[in-house]
DRENPA-356715 format. One record per residue (C-alpha): x, y, z; residue in three letters. Coordinates in steps of 0.02 Angstrom, whole numbers, padded with zeros to 5 digits, always signed. Example, Ala and Ser with C-alpha at 12.3 -4.5 7.8 and 13.67 -1.06 7.14 Angstrom:
! residues 2
+00615-00225+00390ALA
+00684-00053+00357SER
END
This chain:
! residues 125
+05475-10431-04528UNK
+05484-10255-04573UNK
+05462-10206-04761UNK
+05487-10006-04810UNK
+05450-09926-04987UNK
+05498-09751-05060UNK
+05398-09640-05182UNK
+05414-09475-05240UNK
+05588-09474-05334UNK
+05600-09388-05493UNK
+05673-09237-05590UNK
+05681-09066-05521UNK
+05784-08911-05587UNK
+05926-08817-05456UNK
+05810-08729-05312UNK
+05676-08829-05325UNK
+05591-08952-05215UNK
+05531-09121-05218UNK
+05447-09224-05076UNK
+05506-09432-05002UNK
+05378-09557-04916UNK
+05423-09689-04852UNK
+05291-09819-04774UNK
+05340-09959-04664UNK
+05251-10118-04634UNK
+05294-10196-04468UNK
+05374-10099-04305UNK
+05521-09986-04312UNK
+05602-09885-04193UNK
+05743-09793-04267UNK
+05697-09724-04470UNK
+05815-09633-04572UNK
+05840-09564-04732UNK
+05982-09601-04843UNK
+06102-09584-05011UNK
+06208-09651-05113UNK
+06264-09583-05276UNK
+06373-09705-05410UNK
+06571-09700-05333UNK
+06508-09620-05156UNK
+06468-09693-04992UNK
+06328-09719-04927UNK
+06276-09545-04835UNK
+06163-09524-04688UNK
+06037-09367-04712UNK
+05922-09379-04572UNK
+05851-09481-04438UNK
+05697-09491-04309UNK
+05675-09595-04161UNK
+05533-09670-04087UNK
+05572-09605-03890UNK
+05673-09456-03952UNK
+05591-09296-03987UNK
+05777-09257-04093UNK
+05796-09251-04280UNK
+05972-09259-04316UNK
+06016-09171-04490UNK
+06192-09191-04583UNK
+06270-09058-04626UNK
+06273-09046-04806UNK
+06061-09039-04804UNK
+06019-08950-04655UNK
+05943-08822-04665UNK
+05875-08885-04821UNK
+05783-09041-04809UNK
+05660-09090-04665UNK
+05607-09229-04593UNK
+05447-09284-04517UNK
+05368-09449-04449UNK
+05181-09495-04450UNK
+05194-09616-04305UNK
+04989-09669-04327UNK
+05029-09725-04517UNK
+05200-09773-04484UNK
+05280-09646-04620UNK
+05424-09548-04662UNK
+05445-09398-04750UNK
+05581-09281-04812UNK
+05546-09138-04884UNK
+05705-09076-04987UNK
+05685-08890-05044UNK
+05842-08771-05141UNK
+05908-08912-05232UNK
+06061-08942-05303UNK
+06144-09054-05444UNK
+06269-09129-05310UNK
+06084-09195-05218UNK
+06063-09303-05364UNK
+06058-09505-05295UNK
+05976-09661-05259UNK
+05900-09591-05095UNK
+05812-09734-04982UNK
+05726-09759-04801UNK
+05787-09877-04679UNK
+05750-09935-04499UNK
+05851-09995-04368UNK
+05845-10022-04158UNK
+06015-09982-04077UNK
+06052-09977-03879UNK
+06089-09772-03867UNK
+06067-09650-03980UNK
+06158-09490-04043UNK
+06204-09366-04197UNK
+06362-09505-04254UNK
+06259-09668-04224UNK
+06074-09622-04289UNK
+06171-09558-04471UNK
+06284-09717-04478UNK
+06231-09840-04619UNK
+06276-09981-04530UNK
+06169-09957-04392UNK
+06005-09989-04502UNK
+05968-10168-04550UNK
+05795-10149-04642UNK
+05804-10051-04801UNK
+05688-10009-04930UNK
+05720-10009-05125UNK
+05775-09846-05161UNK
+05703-09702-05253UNK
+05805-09598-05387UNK
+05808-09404-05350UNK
+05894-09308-05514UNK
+05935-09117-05509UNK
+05968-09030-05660UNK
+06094-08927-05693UNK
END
């Protein structure tokens, strides 16, 4: 039903910025962005809500990145700003409908089902 795709990877030096979309064809309700870097988990960075006015940040990017939803084009984006080499990942988008939502459950991998293909993000260092 729903398919998602990522742009905007790339290479950026320490402190600098670079800027994620993420489109989505089909309905969503919960989007999120995500990580994974080769030997780590997959990490939870941020996530937006269709009835929640709540963008819930972890704590090794806030302050740092932001995210915002376009809800008329059905888009994601994360802004990422002060970079640093330990940011560098396969960063993706994903969607996902769960029954209640909080800080724990809207950054949990597992609650997503619908992911997109991934985008690589490399900081130099």
């Amino acid at each position: 039903q729903v398919h998602l795709l990522e742009t905007g990877g790339g290479s950026a030096q320490v402190g600098g910025s670079l800027r994620l979309s993420c489109t989505a064809s089909g309905s969503t309700y919960c989007m999120g962005w995500f990580r994974q870097a080769p030997g780590k988990e997959r990490e939870g960075l941020a996530s937006s809500c269709v009835r929640s006015g709540t963008i819930y940040y972890a704590d090794s990017v806030n302050g740092r990145f932001t995210m915002s939803r376009d809800r008329a084009e059905n888009a994601v984006y994360l802004q990422m700003n002060s970079l640093k080499p330990e940011d560098t990942a396969m960063y993706y988008c994903a969607a996902g409908q769960f029954a209640w939502v909080n800080r724990a459950a809207a950054l949990q991998p597992s609650n997503y089902n619908v992911w997109g293909q991934g985008t690589q993000v490399t900081v130099a260092s």
